[in-house]
N, C-alpha and C positions, 0 to 999 in steps of 0.2 A: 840242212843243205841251203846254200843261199844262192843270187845269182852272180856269175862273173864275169856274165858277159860285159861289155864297156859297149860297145859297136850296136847298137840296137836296129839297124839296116841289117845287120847277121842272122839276128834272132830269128826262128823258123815257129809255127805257130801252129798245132793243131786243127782239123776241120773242127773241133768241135770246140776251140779257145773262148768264144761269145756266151756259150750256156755255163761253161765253168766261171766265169765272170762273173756270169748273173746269179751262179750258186754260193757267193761269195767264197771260191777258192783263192789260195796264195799259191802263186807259182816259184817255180826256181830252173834255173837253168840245168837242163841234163841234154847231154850230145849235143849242143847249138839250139833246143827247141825249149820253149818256153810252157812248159809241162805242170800240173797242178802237183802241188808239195801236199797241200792238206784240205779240206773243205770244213771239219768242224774243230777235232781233235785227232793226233795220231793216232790214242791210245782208245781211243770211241771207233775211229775205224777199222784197227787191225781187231778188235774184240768184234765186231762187225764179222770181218770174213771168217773167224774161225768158229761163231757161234749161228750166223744167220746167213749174207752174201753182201759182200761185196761188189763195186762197177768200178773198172777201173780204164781212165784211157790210154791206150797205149801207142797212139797213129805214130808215136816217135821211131818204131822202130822199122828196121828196113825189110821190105820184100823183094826177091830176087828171083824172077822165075828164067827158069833154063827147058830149054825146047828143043826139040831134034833128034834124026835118031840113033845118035850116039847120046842121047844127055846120059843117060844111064854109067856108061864107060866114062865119058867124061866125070861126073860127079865122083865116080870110083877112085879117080887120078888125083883130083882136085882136092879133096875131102878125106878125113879119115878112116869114116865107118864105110862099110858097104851099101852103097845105096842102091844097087841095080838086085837088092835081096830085099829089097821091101815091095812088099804090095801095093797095087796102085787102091789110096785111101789111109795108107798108113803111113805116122809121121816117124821120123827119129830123130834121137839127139846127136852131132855130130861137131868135130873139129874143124877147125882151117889152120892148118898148120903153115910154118914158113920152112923153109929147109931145113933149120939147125934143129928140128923140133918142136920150137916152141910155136903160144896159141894166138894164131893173129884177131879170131874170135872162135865166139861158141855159137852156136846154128839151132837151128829147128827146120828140118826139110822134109815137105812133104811128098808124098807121089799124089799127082790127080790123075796123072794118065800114065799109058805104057814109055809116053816120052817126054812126059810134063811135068816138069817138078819146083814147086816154088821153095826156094831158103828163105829162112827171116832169120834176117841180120840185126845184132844191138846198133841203136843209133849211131852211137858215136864210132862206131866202125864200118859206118855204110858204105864210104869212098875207099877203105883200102880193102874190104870183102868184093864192093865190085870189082875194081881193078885186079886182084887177084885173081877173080874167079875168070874175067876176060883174058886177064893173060894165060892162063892154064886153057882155056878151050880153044888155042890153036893148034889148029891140026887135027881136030874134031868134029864132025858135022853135029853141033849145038852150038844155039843161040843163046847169052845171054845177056837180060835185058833185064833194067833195074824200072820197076814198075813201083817201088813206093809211093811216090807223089800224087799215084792212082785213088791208093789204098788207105780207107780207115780200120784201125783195131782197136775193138773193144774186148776187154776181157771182163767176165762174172765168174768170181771164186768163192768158195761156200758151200757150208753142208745143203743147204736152200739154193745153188743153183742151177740145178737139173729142171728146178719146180719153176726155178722164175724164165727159163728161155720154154719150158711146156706153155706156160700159161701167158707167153708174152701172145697179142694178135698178130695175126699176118705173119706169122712165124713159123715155117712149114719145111719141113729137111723133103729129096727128093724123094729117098727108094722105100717107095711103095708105100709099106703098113710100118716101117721100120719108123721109132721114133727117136728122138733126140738120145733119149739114154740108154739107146740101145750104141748108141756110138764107144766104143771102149777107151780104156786109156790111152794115149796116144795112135788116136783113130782122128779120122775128120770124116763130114758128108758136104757133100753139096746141098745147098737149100734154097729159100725163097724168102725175103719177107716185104709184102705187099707185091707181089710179084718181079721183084727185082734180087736179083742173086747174090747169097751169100753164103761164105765158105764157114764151115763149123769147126774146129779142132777142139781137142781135149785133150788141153796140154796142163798146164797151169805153172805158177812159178810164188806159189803161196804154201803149201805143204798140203791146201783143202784141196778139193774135186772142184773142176774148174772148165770153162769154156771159153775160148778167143773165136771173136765173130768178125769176119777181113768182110770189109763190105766197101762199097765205090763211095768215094768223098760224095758224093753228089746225096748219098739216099743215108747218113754217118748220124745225122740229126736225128732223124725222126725215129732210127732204130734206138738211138739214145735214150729217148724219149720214152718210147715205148718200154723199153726193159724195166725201166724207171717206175711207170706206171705198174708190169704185172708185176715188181717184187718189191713193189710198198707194203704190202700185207705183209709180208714173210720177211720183213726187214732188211729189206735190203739196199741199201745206203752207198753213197759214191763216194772212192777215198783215191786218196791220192800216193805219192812216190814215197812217203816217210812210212806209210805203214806198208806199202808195199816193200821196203827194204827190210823192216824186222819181220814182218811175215817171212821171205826168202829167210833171213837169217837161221830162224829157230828152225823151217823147214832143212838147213845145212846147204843152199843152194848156192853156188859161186857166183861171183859179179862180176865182169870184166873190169879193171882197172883198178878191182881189189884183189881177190883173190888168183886174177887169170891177167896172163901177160904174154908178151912176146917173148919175153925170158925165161917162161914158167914152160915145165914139163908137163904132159897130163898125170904123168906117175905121180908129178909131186903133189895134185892135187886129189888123188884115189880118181883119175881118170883115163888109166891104163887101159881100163876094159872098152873104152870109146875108140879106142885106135887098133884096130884090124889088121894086124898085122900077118893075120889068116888070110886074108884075100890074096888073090892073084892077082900077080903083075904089080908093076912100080905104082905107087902116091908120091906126093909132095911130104917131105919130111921121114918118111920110111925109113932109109939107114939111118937118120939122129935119132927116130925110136929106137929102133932094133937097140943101139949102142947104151940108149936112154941116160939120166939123167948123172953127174958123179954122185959117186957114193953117199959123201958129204954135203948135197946138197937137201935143202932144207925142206920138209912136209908139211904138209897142211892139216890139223889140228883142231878139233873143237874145246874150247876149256869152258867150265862153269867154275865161279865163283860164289860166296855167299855176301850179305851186303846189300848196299846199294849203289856203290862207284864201280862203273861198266868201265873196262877199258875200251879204249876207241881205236878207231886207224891211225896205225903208226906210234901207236904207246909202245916201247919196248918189253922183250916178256928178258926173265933172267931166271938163271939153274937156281938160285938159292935169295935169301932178303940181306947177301951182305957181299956177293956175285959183283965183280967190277963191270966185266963187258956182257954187254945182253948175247942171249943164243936163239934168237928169236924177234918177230914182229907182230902187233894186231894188223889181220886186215880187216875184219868188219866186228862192231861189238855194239852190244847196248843193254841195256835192263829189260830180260823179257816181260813182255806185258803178258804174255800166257803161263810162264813159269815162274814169274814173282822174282825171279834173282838175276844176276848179270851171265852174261852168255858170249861169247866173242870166235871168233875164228883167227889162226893166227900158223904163221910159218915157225917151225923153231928146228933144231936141229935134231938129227934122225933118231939118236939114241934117248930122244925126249920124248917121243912120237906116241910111247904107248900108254894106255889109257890105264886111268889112278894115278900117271906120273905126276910129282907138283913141285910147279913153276910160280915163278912172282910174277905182275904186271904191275909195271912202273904206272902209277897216275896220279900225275902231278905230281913226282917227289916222294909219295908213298909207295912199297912193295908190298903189291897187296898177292895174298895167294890163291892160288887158281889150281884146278885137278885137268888131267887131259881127258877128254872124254871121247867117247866114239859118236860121231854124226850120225846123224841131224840129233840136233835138241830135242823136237818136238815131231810124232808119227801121229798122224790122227786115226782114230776109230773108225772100219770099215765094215 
């Protein structure tokens, strides 16, 4: 990944841009922000989060909180999943659909209250997930207010780190005797550190157990610091967007502007079960689900190869090694560092979809062969 920005007046910069500097990271441009690509090695970091933990900064991405008391019904309209059926404390994963269907982004929303609900938006879709989400709460009594600029996010992914936010100081979740890992998968608590507030989720976007800590730019440093401190013992090291994308990968996770699009169906991505078509009353996109995607359109795929030449985004894939026109695309690919061989996600056409089926991927001139496999690559031991 490199940077493309030209316009460096554009560039947007992390609260915590200064320590990654001084950690000797390289950056690259992801959504308009100038985000850390790597601090030592890729392949030293992703073997990082899946054997010790990871720190990873994430302030690029957008939070959007919606307040009021309709936000529940509104979110219901706006959104795919059912949100006014989650518990205040628990987060889910959810769509932004556009009329025709398809994905404007992918979400994470949480409940903190019976009327309070923050979304976190992917960066580079923060202007049209606001906008959207404003134009849908008219006619609603909810507020929506984009409060990213507030907000820093740090995520800790890793078998090690439960142990490294227990053992960080000044780190203290609110309810009562309840501790950090009592919080479940896709839970959050409110917390403290050094007496100043921060929000806990347990989401993750790595395939490990995982914690994202939303805390005020103002107080973004010293928690940094601190984590840093209690998960030096237990190996815990800071990495950056390159092992954060083959992590996701092996995990089978989608990326917006790889795998998810404004033209992509969730069916086509095995994300049918996120759109609610159970719920009452009208969403955004409702009848282009219902009707869903043509027949003919193309699925989403994991293939392994053996080797060492990964395909990449946008290698073609093809039925056969002597096949004129391709039946298929990569969209994310590389040589797992966890599984030793090449790994890729890729669209191809429906009758190709199922798993042992094999396919070539064009790299560079060679067609090389590939099996379809069923996602994610890699499940970790629980």
């Amino acid at each position: 990944m490199t940077s493309t920005t030209s316009d460096r007046s554009l560039e947007r910069f992390s609260p915590l841009h200064q320590l990654h500097v001084d950690a000797g990271a390289s950056f690259t441009d992801f959504g308009g922000w100038q985000m850390p690509v790597r601090y030592s090695s890729d392949l030293a970091e992703h073997h990082a989060v899946r054997t010790a933990a990871g720190i990873f900064d994430i302030s690029h991405m957008a939070e959007i909180a919606v307040r009021g008391r309709q936000a529940a019904a509104f979110l219901d309209f706006a959104l795919s999943s059912t949100l006014s059926s989650i518990a205040v404390g628990q987060a889910t994963y959810s769509l932004l659909l556009n009329e025709r269907g398809g994905i404007v982004d992918d979400l994470v929303v949480y409940r903190r209250g019976d009327d309070d609900y923050m979304v976190v938006a992917n960066a580079g879709n923060r202007a049209a997930a606001v906008a959207a989400l404003a134009e849908r709460a008219a006619g609603f009594e909810a507020a929506v207010s984009d409060v990213s600029d507030e907000i820093s996010l740090i995520a800790v992914q890793g078998p090690n780190a439960r142990a490294v936010l227990e053992a960080t100081d000044g780190l203290a979740v609110h309810d009562g005797e309840r501790g950090i890992g009592e919080v479940k998968y896709y839970w959050a608590t409110q917390a403290t550190f050094a007496g100043h507030p921060v929000f806990i989720g347990r989401t993750g976007y790595t395939g490990e157990d995982g914690f994202e800590l939303y805390v005020d730019i103002a107080d973004a440093e010293a928690l940094w610091r601190a984590l840093l401190r209690s998960g030096e013992a237990g190996g815990l090291v800071p990495c950056g967007l390159a092992s954060r994308d083959t992590l996701r990968l092996e995990a089978g996770m989608p990326l917006y502007g790889h795998e998810l699009g404004v033209d992509i169906f969730p069916a086509q991505v095995g994300l049918g079960r996120v759109v609610a078509l159970s719920k009452e009353g009208d969403f955004v996109g409702r009848s282009a689900s219902e009707r869903g995607p043509d027949a003919a359109a193309r699925v989403l795929v994991g293939l392994a190869s053996e080797g060492r030449r990964a395909g990449r985004a946008g290698y073609a894939v093809f039925a056969s090694a002597d096949a004129a026109e391709p039946v298929g695309v990569i969209t994310s690919g590389a040589l797992s560092p966890t599984l030793g061989h090449p790994i890729a996600m890729a669209y191809v056409a429906p009758e190709l979809g199922g798993p042992g089926t094999e396919v070539f991927i064009d790299v560079r001139g060679t067609r090389i062969p590939a099996a379809v496999v069923t996602l994610p690559f890699y499940k970790r031991q629980k």
